[in-house]
C-alpha positions in Angstrom: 0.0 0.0 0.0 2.6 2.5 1.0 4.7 1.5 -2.0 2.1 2.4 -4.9 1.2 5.4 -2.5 4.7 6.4 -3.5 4.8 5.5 -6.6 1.8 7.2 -7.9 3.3 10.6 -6.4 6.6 10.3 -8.3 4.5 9.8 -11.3 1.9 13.1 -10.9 5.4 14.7 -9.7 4.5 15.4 -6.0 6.8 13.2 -4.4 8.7 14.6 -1.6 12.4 14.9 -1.3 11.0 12.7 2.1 13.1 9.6 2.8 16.6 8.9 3.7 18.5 7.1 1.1 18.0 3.8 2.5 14.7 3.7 3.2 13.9 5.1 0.3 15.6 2.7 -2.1 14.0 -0.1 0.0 10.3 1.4 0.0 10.8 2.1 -3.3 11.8 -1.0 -5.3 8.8 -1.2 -7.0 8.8 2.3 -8.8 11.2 2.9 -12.3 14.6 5.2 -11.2 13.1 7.0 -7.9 14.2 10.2 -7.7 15.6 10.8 -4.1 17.3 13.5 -3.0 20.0 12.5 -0.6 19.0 15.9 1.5 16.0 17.6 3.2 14.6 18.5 6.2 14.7 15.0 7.7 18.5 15.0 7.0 19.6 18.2 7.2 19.0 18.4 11.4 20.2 21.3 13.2 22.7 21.8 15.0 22.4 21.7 19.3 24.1 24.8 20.5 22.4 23.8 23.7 21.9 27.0 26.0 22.7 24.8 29.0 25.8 24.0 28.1 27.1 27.3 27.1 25.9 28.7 31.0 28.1 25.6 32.2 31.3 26.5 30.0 34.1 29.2 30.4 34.8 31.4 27.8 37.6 29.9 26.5 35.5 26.6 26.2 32.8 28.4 24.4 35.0 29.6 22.0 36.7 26.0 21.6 32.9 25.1 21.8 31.6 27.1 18.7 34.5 26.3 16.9 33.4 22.8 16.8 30.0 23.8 15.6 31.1 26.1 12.7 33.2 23.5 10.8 30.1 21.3 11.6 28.2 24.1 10.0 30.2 23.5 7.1 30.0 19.7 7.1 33.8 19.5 8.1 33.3 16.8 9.6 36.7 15.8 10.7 37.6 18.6 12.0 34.1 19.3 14.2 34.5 15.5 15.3 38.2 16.2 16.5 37.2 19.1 18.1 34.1 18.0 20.3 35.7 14.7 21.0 38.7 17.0 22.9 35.6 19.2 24.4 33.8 15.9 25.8 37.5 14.5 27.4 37.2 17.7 29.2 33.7 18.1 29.8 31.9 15.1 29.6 29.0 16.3 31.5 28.2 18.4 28.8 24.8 17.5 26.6 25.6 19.6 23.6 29.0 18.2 22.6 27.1 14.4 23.1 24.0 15.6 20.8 26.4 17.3 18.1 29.0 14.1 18.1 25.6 12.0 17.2 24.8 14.1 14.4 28.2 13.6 13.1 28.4 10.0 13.7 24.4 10.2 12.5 26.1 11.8 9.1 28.3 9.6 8.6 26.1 6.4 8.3 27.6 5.1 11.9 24.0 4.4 13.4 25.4 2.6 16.9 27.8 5.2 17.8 25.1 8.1 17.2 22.2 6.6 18.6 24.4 6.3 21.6 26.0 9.4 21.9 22.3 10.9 21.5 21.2 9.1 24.4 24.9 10.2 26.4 23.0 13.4 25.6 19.6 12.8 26.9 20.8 11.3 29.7 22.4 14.6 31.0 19.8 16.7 29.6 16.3 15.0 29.1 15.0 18.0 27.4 17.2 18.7 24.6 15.2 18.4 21.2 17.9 18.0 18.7 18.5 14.5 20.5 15.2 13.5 20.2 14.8 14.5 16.7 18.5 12.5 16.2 17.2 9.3 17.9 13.7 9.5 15.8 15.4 9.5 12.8 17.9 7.2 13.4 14.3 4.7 14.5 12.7 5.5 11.1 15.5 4.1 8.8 15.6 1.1 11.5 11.8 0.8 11.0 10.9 1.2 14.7 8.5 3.7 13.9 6.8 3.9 16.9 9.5 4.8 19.2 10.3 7.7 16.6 7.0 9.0 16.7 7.7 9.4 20.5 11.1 10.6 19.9 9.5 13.5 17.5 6.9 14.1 19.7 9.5 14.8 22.5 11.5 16.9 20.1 8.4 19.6 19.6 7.3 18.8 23.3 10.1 20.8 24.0 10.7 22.8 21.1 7.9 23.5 19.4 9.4 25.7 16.9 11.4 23.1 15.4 10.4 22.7 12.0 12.5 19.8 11.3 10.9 17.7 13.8 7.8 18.7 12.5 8.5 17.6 9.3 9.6 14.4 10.2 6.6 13.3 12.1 4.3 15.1 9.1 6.2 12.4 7.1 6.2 9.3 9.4 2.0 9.7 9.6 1.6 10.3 6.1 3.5 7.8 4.4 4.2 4.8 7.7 1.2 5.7 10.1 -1.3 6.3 7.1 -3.0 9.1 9.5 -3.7 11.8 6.9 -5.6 14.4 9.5 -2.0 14.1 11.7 0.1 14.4 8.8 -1.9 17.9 7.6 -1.2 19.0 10.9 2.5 18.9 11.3 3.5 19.8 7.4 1.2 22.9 8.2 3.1 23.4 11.1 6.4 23.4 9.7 4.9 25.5 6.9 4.4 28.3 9.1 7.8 28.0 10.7 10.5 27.5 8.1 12.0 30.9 6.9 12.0 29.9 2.8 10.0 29.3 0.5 9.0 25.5 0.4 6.6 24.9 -2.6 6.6 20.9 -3.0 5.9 20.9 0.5 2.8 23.0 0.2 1.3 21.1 -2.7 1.4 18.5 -1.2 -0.1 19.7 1.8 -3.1 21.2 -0.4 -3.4 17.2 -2.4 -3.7 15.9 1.2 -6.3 18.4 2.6 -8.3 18.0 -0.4 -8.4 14.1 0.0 -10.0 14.3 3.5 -12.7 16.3 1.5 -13.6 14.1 0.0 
């Protein structure tokens, strides 16, 4: 069902850059040359500067600090790995260096090592959302997709601004869950909180709320 779901939107042209790779080459098998983008908002997650940590820090391990996170900015990757590895031998009981060390290890297809360097970060602060988001992805190309609807649903819990995590739970009731009205929702949602333009997103949204019309 979910595959011919798919299908039929790459063919009308209103498929959306939704799925990680994997998944998506998996889900869709049946369809001629999908066209997935390797990048969106369910891959592109953002970055935990983490307020908490940067009351905790001294200025010279701020700056060290937001080092990190600018060559992470830039997808050095190396380089902001190095760096918050150092930051974490110093300061392990920080939760921002944890969350951002998962999205590189997340980035670089190492699933163990961020899903548990996510949870490092959870563990010393329960409410960051970037974690959550992390873990909830990392349960959707494992197909536990229950446990990422929770770990979404924690990410807006306490950020409900986050228009990633939105997006991501939009996605996992639309095309897993099958729950249309949810799905409307959360795409509307992150609609009104992204900063850009995003015009596949919003036909889509308008080809969903026009099936519940009918």
């Amino acid at each position: 069902m979910f595959i011919s779901r798919l299908c039929i939107r790459r063919v009308f042209g209103s498929i959306r850059p939704l799925l990680i790779m994997t998944m998506a080459m998996a889900l869709l098998a049946g369809c001629a040359a999908p066209v997935v983008k390797k990048t969106g908002p369910e891959t592109n997650n953002r970055i935990a500067a983490d307020r908490t940590t940067l009351k905790k820090i001294s200025s010279g391990e701020k700056k060290y600090y937001q080092k990190a996170l600018k060559e992470l900015s830039k997808n050095n990757l190396g380089k902001a790995e190095a760096a918050l590895k150092n930051l974490i031998k110093k300061r392990p009981d920080l939760a921002g260096p944890w969350a951002n060390l998962a999205l590189i290890h997340y980035r670089k297809n190492r699933l163990t090592d961020a899903e548990k360097a996510a949870n490092k970060a959870l563990e010393l602060n329960p409410e960051l959302p970037h974690a959550h988001n992390l873990l909830g992805l990392i349960s959707t190309r494992q197909g536990e997709f229950k446990p990422a609807e929770k770990h979404y649903n924690n990410a807006i819990r306490y950020d409900n601004g986050y228009a990633n995590a939105h997006y991501n739970l939009a996605l996992l009731y639309d095309i897993y869950f099958q729950e249309i009205e949810k799905a409307v929702k959360h795409y509307r949602r992150y609609l009104e909180i992204i900063d850009h333009k995003d015009q596949r997103t919003a036909d889509w949204l308008e080809q969903l709320e026009n099936s519940l019309k009918s």
